[in-house]
C-alpha positions in Angstrom: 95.0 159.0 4.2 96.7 158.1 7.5 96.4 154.5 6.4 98.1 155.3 3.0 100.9 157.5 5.3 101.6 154.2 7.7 102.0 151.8 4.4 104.6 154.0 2.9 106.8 154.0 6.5 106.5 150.6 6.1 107.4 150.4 2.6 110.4 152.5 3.4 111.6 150.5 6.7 111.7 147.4 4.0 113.2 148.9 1.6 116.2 150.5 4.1 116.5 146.9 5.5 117.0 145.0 2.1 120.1 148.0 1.5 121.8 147.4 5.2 121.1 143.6 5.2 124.1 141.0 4.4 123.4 139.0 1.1 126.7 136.1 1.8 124.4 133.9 3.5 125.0 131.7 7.0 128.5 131.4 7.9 130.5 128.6 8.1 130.5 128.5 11.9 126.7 128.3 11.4 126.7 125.7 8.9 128.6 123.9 11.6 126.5 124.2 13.9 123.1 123.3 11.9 124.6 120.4 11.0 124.8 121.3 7.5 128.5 120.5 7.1 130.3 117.6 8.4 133.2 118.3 10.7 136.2 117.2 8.5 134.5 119.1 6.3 134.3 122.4 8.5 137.8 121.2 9.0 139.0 121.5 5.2 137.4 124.8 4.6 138.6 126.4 7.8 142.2 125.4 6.6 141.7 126.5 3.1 139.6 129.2 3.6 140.3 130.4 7.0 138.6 133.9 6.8 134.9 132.0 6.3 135.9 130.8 9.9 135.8 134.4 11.0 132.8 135.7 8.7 135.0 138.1 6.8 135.7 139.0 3.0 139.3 138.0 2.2 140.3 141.7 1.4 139.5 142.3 5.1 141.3 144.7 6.7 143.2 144.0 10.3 141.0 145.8 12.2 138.1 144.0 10.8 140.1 140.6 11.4 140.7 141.2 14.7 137.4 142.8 15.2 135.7 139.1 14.5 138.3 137.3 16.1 137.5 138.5 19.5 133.8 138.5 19.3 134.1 134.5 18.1 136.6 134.0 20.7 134.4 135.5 23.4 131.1 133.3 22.0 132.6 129.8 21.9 135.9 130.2 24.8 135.5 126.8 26.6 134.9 128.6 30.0 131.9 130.1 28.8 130.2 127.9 26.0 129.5 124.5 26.8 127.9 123.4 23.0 129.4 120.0 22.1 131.1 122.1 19.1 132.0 125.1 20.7 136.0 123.8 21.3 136.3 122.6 17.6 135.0 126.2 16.5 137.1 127.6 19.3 140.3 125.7 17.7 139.4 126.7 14.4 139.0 130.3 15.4 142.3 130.4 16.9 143.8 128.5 13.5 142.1 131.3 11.2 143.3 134.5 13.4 147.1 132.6 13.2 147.2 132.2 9.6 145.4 135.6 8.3 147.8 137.9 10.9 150.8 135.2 11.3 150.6 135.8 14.8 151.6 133.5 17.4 148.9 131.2 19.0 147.0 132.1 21.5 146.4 130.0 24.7 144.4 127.2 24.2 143.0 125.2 28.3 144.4 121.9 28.2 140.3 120.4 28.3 140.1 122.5 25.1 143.4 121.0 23.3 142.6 117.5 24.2 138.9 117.9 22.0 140.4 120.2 19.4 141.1 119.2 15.9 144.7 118.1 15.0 145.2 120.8 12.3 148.7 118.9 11.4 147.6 116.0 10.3 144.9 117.8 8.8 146.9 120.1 6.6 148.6 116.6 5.2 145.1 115.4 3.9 143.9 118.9 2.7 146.9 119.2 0.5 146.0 116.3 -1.4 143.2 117.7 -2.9 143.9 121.3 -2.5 144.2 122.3 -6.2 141.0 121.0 -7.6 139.0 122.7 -4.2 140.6 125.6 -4.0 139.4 126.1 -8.1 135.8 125.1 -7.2 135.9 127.4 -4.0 137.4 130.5 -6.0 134.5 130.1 -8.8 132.1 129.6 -5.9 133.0 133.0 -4.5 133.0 134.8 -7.3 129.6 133.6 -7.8 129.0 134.6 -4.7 130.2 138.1 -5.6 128.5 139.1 -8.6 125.1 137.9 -7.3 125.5 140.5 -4.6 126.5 143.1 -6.6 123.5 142.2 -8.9 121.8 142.5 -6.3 122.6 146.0 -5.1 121.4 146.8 -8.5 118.5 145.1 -8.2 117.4 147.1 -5.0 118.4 150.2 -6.5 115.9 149.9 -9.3 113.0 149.3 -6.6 113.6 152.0 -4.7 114.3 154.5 -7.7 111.3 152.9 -9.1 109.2 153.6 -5.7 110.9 157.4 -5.7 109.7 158.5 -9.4 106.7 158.0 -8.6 107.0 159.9 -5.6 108.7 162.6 -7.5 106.1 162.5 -10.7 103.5 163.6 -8.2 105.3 166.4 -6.5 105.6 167.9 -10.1 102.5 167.3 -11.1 101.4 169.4 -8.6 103.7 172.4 -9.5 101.1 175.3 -10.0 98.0 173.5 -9.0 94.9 175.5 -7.9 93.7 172.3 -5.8 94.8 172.5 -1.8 94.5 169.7 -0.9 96.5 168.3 -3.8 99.2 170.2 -2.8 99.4 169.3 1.0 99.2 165.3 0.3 102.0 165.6 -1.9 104.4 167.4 0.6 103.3 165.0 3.2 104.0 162.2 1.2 107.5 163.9 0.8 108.1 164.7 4.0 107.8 161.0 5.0 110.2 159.7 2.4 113.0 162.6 3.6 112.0 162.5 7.2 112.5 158.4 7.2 116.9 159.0 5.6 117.8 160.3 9.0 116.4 157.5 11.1 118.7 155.1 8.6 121.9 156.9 9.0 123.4 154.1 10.8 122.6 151.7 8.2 124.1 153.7 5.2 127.6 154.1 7.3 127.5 150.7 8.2 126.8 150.1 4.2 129.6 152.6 3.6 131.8 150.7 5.9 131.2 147.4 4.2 131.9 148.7 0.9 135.3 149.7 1.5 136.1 146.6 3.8 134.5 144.2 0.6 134.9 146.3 -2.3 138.3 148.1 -1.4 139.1 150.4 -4.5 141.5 153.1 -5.8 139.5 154.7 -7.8 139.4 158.3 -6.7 135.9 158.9 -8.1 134.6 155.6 -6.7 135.2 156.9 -3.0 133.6 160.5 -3.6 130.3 158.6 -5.2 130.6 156.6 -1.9 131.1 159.3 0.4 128.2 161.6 -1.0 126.0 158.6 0.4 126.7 160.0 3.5 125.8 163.3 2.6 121.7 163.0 1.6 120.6 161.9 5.5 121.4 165.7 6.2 120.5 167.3 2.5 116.9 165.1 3.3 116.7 167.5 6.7 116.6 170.6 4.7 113.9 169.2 2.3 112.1 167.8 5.3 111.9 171.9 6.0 110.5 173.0 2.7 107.8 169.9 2.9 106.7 170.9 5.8 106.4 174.7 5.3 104.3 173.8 2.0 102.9 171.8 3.7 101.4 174.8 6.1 101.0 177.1 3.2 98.9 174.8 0.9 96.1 176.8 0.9 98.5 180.0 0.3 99.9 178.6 -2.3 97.2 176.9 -4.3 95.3 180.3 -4.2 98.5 182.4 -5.3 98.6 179.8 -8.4 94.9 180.6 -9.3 95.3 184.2 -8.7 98.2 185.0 -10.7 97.2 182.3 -13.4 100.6 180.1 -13.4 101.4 177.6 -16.1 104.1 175.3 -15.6 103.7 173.4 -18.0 107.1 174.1 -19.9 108.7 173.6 -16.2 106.8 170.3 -15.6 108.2 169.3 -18.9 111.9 170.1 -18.0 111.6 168.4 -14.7 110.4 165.1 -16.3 113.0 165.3 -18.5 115.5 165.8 -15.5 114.0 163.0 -13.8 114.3 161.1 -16.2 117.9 161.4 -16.9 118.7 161.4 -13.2 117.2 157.7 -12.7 118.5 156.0 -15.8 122.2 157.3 -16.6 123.4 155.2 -13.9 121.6 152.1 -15.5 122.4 153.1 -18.7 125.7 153.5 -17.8 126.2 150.0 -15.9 124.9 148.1 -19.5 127.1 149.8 -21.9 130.3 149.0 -19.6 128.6 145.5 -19.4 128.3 145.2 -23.3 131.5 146.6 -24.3 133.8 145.1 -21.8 131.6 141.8 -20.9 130.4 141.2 -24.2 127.1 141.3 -22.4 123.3 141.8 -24.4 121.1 144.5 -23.0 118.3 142.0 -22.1 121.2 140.1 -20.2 122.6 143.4 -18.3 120.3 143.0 -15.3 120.4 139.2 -14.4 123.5 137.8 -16.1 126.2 137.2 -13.4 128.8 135.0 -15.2 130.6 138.1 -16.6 130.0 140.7 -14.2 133.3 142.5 -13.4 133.8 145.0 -10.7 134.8 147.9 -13.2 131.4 148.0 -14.3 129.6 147.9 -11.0 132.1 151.2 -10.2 131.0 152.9 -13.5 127.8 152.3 -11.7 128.5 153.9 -8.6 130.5 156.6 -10.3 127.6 157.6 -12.6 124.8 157.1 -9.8 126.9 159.2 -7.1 126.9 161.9 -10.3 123.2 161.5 -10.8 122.3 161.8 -6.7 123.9 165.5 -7.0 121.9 166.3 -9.9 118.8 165.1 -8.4 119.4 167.4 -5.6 119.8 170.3 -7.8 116.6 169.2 -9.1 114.7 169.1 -6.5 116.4 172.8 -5.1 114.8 174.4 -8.3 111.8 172.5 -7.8 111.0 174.1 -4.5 112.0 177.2 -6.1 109.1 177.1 -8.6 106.5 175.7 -6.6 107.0 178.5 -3.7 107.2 181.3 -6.6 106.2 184.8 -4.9 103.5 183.4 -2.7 105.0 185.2 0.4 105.3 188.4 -1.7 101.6 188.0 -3.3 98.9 190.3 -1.3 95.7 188.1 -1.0 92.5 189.2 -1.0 91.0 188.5 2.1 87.2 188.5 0.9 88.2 185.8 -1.8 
């Protein structure tokens, strides 16, 4: 059982990871770097593009652009980076912080300026073809965009996937006369609610890319948001109830075959609840899909031609929705399967 208890954490620490991790893929400076890019062409996209330079969205805020800025400045300043490409990425950096603020430039060492790209003469040969890249770089990003946001989904499903099943056996358990039954489905629970805290950084720092990437005005969109921050601590207090049943297992299995429960109508309606709780915000995402993106059903889930942003917020707003219902849920849940166990007199010689 310990084995099965160490495979879950793991489970859970991958799962957590795929949610906090970036999805954009190496930066440009990177790219650079590897060699993956030539150096007019590092060049062109710094000029066109000069946020890529920094490793920001281009709906970044200031404090995010200057936030980048002066961790890039400190990495590849000439006085303490002595890479071959560190003064072209320093010049470039400089170039990208200039045109995204329209501040003045900053100081460049004269050993610095006499390596650094000539961005003058460099603007004069990027305009020439600046129509026809700018096209292919603005499809590229939006490419770019709805993968990730397919790609949220796509995590989504695994972990609500992994958590039914998790749930299916907590109410399977309601009114059970076996012990041991009970007590492996509390710890089970416990681990999954014990491991939110220990990500609490990760879903801020998920928060905090949302509204620096996804910026919205949609009032409901920011409370389905917010309430992400809410379940570390709501996991606490379930932590507390799995871990009291988990004390009382014995108590409780014997009140069950004492007093003769059947739950099988409750079982039922917590199915059902389930249920609803995990699909809505799926269901919800593939009819925006099909009635504003003209989008099949088959289609909803890996089709990212069409995929506009207003149905990734009917998403959120719908699964934000669902998360408070599931709590209810699980509130009456505990409710049922502590019944009157504390109340119930035992006989001792049983």
């Amino acid at each position: 059982m310990r084995n099965k208890y160490i495979f879950l954490l793991a489970f859970i620490f991958l799962i957590n990871n795929m949610l906090a991790m970036k999805t954009s893929g190496p930066t440009l400076i990177s790219r650079y770097l590897s060699g993956n890019i030539t150096s007019d062409k590092f060049y062109e996209i710094s000029e066109l593009r000069p946020w890529e330079v920094l490793g920001i969205s281009p709906q970044a805020r200031p404090n995010i652009i200057k936030k980048s800025y002066q961790k890039l400045v400190r990495a590849y300043h000439p006085d303490k980076n002595s890479e071959t490409k560190a003064n072209d990425i320093f010049k470039a950096v400089q170039n990208a912080y200039e045109r995204l603020t329209g501040t003045e430039k900053k100081f460049i060492p004269e050993e610095s300026a006499k390596s650094a790209p000539n961005f003058d003469i460099l603007r004069e040969d990027v305009r020439k073809n600046q129509k026809q890249y700018q096209s292919e770089s603005k499809n590229k990003d939006q490419k770019i965009y709805n993968q990730d946001l397919l790609f949220n989904i796509h995590v989504n499903i695994i972990w609500d996937s992994f958590n039914v099943l998790n749930e299916i056996n907590k109410i399977r358990v309601l009114g059970s006369f076996n012990e041991k039954s009970i007590l492996n489905a509390a710890n089970v629970d416990g681990i999954l609610h014990s491991s939110s805290p220990m990500f609490i950084k990760a879903k801020i720092n998920i928060f905090l890319d949302y509204i620096n990437n996804m910026p919205t005005q949609n009032i409901y969109v920011q409370y389905a948001r917010a309430m992400s921050l809410i379940y570390p601590f709501v996991d606490i207090y379930f932590l507390k109830k799995d871990r009291e049943i988990s004390k009382e297992a014995e108590r409780i299995s014997k009140y069950n075959k004492e007093t003769g429960r059947n739950l099988s109508k409750t079982k039922f309606v917590q199915y059902s609840w389930l249920l609803f709780n995990k699909i809505a915000p799926y269901m919800a995402f593939a009819l925006s899909r099909k009635n504003n993106e003209n989008v099949g059903f088959i289609d909803t889930f890996k089709n990212t031609k069409k995929l506009t942003l207003s149905s990734y917020e009917r998403f959120e707003v719908v699964k934000g929705m669902a998360h408070v219902s599931e709590i209810l849920r699980k509130l009456y849940r505990y409710i049922i399967e502590y019944g009157d166990y504390k109340k119930f007199n035992f006989d001792v010689n049983k």
